[in-house]
ChimeraX commands (.cxc) that place a marker at each C-alpha (Angstrom):
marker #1 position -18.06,220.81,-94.86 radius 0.5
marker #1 position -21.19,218.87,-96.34 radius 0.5
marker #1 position -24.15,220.21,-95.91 radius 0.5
marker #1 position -27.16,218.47,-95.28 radius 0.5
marker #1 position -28.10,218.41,-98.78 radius 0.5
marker #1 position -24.88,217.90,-100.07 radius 0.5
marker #1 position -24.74,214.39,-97.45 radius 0.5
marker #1 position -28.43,212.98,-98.63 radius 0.5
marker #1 position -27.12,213.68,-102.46 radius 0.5
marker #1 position -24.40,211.58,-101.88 radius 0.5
marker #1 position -26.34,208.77,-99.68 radius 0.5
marker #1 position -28.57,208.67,-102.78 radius 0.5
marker #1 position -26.22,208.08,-105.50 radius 0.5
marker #1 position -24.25,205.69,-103.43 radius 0.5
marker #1 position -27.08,203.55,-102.41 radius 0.5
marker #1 position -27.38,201.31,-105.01 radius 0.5
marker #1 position -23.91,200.29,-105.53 radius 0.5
marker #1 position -23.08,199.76,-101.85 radius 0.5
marker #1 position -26.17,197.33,-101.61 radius 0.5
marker #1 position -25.15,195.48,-104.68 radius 0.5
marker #1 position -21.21,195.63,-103.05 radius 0.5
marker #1 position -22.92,194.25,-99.71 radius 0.5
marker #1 position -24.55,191.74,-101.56 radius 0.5
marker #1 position -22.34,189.93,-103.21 radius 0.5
marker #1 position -20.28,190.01,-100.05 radius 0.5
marker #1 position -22.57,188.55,-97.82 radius 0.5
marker #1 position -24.84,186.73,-100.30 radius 0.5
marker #1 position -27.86,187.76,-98.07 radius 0.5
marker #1 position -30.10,190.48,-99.75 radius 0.5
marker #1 position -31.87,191.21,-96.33 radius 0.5
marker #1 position -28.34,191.58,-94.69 radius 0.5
marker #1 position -26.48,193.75,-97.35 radius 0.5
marker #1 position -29.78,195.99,-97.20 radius 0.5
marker #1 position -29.15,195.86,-93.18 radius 0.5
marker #1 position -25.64,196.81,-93.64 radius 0.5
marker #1 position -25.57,199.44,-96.20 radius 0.5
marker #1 position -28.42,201.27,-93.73 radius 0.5
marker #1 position -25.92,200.85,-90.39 radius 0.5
marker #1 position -23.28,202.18,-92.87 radius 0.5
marker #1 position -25.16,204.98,-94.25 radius 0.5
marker #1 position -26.40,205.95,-90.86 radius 0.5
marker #1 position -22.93,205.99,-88.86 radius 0.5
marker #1 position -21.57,208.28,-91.69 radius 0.5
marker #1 position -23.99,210.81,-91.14 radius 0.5
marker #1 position -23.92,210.95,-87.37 radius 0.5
marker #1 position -20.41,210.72,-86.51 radius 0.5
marker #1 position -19.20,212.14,-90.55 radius 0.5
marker #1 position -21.97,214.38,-91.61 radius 0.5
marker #1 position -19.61,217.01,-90.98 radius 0.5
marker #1 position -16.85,216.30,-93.71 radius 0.5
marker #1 position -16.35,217.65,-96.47 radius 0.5
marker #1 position -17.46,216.04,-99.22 radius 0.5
marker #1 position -14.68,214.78,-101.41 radius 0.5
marker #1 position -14.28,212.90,-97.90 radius 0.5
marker #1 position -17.79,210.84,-98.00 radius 0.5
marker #1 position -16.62,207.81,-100.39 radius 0.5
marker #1 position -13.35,206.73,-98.79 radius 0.5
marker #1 position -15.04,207.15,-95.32 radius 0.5
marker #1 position -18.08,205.49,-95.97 radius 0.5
marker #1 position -16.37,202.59,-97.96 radius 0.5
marker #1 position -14.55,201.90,-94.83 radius 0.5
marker #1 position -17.21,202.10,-92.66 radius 0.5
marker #1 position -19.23,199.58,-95.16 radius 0.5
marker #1 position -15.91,197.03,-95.54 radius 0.5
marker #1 position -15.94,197.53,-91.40 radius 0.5
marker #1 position -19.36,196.26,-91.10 radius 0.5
marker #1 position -19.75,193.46,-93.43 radius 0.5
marker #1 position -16.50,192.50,-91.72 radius 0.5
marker #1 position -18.61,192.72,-88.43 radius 0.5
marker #1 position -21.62,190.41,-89.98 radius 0.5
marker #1 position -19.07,187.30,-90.94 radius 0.5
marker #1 position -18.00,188.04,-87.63 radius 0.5
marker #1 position -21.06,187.78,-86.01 radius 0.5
marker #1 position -22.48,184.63,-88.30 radius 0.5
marker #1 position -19.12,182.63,-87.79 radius 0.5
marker #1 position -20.20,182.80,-83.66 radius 0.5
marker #1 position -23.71,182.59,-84.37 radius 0.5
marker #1 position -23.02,179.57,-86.41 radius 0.5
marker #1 position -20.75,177.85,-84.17 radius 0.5
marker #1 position -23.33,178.34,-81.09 radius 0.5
marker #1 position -25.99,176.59,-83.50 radius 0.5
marker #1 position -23.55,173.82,-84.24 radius 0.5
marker #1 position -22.83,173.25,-80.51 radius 0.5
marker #1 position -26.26,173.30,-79.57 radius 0.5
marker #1 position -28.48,171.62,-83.14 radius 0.5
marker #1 position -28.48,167.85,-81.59 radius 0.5
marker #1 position -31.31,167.91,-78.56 radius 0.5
marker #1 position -32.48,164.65,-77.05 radius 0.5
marker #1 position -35.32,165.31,-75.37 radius 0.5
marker #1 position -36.54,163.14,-72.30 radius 0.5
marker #1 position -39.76,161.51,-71.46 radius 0.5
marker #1 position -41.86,162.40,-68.65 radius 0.5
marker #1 position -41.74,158.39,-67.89 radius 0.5
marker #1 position -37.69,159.29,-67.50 radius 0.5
marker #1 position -36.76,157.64,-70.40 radius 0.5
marker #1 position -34.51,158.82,-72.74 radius 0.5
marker #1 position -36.21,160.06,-75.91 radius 0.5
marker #1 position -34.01,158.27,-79.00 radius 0.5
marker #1 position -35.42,161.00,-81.79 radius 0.5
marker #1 position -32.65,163.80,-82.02 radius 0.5
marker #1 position -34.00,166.97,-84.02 radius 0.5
marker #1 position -31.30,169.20,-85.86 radius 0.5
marker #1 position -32.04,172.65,-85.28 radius 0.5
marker #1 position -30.28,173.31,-88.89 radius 0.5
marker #1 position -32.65,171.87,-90.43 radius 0.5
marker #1 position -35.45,174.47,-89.26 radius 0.5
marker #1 position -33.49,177.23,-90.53 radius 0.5
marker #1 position -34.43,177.99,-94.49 radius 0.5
marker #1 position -33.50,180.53,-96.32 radius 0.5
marker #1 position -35.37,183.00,-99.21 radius 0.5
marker #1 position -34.20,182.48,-103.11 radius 0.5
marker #1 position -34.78,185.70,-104.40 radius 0.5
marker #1 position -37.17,185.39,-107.48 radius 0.5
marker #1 position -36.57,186.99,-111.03 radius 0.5
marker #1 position -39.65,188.40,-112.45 radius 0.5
marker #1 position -39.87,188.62,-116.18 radius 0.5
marker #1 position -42.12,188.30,-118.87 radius 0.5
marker #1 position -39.84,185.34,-121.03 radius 0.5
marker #1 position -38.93,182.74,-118.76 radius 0.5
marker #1 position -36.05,182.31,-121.14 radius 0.5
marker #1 position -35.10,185.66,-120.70 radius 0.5
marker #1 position -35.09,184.98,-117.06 radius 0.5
marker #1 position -33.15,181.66,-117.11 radius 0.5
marker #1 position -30.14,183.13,-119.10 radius 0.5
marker #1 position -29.78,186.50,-117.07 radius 0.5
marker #1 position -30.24,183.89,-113.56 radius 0.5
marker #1 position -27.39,182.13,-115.73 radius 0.5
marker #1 position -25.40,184.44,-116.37 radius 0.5
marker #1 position -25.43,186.11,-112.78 radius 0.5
marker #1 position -24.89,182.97,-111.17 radius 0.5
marker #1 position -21.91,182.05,-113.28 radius 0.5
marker #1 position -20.64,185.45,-112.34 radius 0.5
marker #1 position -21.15,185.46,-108.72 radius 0.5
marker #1 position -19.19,181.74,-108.84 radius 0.5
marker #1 position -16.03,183.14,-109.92 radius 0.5
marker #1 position -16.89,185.91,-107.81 radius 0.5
marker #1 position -16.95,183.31,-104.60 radius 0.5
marker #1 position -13.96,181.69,-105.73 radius 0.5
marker #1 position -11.36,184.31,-105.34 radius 0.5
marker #1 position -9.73,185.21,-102.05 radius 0.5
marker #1 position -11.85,187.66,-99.59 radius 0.5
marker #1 position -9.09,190.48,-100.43 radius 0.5
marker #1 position -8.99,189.64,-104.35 radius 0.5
marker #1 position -12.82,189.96,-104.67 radius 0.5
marker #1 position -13.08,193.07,-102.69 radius 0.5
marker #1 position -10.42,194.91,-104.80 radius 0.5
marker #1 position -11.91,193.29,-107.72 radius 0.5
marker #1 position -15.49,194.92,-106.92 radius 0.5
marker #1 position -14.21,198.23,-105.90 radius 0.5
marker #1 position -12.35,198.20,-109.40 radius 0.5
marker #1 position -15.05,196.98,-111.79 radius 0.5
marker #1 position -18.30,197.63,-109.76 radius 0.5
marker #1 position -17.45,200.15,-108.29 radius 0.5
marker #1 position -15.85,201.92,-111.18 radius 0.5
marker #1 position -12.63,203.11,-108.82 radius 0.5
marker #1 position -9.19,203.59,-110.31 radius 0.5
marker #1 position -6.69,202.21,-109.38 radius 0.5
marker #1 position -5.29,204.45,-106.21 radius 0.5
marker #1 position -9.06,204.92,-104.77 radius 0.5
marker #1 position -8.70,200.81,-104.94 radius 0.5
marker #1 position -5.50,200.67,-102.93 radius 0.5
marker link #1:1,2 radius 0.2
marker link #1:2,3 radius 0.2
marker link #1:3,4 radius 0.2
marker link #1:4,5 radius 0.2
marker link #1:5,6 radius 0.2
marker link #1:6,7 radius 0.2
marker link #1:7,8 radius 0.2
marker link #1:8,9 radius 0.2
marker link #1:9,10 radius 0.2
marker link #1:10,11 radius 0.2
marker link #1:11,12 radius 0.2
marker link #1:12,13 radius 0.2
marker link #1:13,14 radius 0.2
marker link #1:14,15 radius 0.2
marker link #1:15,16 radius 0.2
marker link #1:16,17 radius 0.2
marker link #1:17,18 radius 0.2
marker link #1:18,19 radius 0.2
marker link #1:19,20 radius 0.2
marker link #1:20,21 radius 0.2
marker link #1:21,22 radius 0.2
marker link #1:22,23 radius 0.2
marker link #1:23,24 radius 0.2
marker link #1:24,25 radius 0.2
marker link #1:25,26 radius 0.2
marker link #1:26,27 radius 0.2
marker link #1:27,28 radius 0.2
marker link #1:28,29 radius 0.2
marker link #1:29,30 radius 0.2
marker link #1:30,31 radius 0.2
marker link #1:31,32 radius 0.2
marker link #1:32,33 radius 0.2
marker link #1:33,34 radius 0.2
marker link #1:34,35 radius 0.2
marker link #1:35,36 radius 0.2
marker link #1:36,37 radius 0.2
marker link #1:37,38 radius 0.2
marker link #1:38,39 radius 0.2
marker link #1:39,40 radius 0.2
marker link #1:40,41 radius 0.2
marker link #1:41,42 radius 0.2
marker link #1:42,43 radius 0.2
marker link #1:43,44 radius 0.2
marker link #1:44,45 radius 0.2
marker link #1:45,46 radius 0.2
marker link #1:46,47 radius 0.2
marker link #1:47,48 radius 0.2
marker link #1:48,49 radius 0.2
marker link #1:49,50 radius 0.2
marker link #1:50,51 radius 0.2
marker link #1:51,52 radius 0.2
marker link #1:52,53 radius 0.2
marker link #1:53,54 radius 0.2
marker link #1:54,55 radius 0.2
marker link #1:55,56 radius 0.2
marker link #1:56,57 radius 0.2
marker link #1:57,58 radius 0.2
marker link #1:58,59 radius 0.2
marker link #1:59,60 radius 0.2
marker link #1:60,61 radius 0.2
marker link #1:61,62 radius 0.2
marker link #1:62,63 radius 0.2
marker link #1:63,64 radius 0.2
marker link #1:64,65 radius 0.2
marker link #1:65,66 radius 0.2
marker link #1:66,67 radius 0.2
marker link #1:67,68 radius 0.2
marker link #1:68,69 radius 0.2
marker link #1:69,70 radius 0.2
marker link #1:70,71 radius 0.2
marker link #1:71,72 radius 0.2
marker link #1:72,73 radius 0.2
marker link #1:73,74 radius 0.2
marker link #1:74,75 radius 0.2
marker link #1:75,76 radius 0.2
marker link #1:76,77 radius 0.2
marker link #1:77,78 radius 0.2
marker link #1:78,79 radius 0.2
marker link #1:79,80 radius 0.2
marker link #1:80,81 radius 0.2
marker link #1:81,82 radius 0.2
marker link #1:82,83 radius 0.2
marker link #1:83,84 radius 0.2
marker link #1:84,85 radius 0.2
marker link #1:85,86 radius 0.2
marker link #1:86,87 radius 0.2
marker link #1:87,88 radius 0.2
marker link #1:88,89 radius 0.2
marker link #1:89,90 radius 0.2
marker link #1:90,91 radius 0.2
marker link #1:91,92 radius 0.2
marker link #1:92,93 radius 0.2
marker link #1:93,94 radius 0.2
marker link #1:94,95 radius 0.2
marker link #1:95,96 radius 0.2
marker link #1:96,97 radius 0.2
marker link #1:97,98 radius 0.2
marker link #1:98,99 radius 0.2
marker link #1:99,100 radius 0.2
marker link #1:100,101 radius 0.2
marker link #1:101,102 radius 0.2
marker link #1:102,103 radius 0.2
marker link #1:103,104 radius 0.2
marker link #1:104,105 radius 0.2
marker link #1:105,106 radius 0.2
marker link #1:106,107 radius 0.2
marker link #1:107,108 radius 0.2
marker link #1:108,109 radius 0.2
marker link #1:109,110 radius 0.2
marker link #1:110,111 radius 0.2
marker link #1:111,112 radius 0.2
marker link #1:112,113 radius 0.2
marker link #1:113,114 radius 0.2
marker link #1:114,115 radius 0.2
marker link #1:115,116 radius 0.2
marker link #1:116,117 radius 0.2
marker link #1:117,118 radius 0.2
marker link #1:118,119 radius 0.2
marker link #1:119,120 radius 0.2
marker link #1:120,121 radius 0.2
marker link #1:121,122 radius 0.2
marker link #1:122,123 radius 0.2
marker link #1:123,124 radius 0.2
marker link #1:124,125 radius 0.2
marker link #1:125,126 radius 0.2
marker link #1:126,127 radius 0.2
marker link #1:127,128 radius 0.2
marker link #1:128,129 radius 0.2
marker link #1:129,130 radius 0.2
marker link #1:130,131 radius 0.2
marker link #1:131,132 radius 0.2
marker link #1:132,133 radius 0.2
marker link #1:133,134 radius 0.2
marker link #1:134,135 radius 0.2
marker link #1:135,136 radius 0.2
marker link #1:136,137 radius 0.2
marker link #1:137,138 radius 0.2
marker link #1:138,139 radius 0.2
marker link #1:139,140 radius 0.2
marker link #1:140,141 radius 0.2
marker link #1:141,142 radius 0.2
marker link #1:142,143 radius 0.2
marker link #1:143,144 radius 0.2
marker link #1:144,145 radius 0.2
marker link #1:145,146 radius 0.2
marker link #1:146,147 radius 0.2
marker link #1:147,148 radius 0.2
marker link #1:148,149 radius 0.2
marker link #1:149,150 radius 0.2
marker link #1:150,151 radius 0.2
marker link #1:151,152 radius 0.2
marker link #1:152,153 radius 0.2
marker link #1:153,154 radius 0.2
marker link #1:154,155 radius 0.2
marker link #1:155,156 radius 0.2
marker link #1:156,157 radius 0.2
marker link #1:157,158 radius 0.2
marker link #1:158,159 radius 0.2
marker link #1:159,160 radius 0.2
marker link #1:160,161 radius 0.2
view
């Protein structure tokens, strides 16, 4: 049985890599944060109790389970927008208004910045991340998953499976 101690020890040194896993899963910095907390919290209420060699495979699953939950939720979210981004408004005259406004195009999203002291420094590591993350995005869900539990992750090849 983990003991309290024994549970925030692990949180710790598992916090890092499951918000780097999130993120390149959901490509949403804000959201893998979001996700890895939910994760890290419904370990420790309803798994505080294991022992310990039982935290990672537990609290993998429970992380997989909830980014699984967020495309979920986006992929409805999404589709609601898409049903409901053209309004044509009406004029109090009772005229039809002929302007549509997209709702889409109100939403914008946050590039995260790279601070450094050499822009060129900067530019090649934003290179070299980006060309990672693209071959990243082009494999199959289940491919990239096993491929970031494997490499990221550092898991052999049974903990994988």
């Amino acid at each position: 049985m983990a003991s309290d101690q024994e549970l925030s020890h692990f949180l710790a040194g598992i916090e890092k890599r499951a918000v780097k896993q999130a993120a390149y899963a959901v490509r949403d910095d804000q959201a893998a944060l979001d996700i890895v907390q939910d994760a890290m919290i419904l370990l420790a209420e309803k798994y505080g109790g294991q022992p310990v060699e039982k935290l990672e495979p537990l609290f993998q699953r429970i992380l997989h389970n909830l980014i699984n939950d967020w495309f979920r939720r986006r992929k409805v979210r999404n589709h609601l927008v898409t049903l409901f981004s053209k309004i044509t408004g009406s004029r109090p005259d009772g005229e039809e208004d002929i302007t549509e406004t997209d709702l889409t195009n109100s939403i914008s999203t946050k590039k995260g910045e790279i601070n450094d002291r050499s822009a060129e420094n900067a530019l090649g590591r934003a290179q070299v991340l980006q060309a990672i993350e693209g071959g990243i995005e082009k494999l199959p869900a289940r491919q990239r998953e096993a491929f970031l539990l494997r490499y990221w992750e550092e898991f052999n090849v049974v903990e994988t499976a």
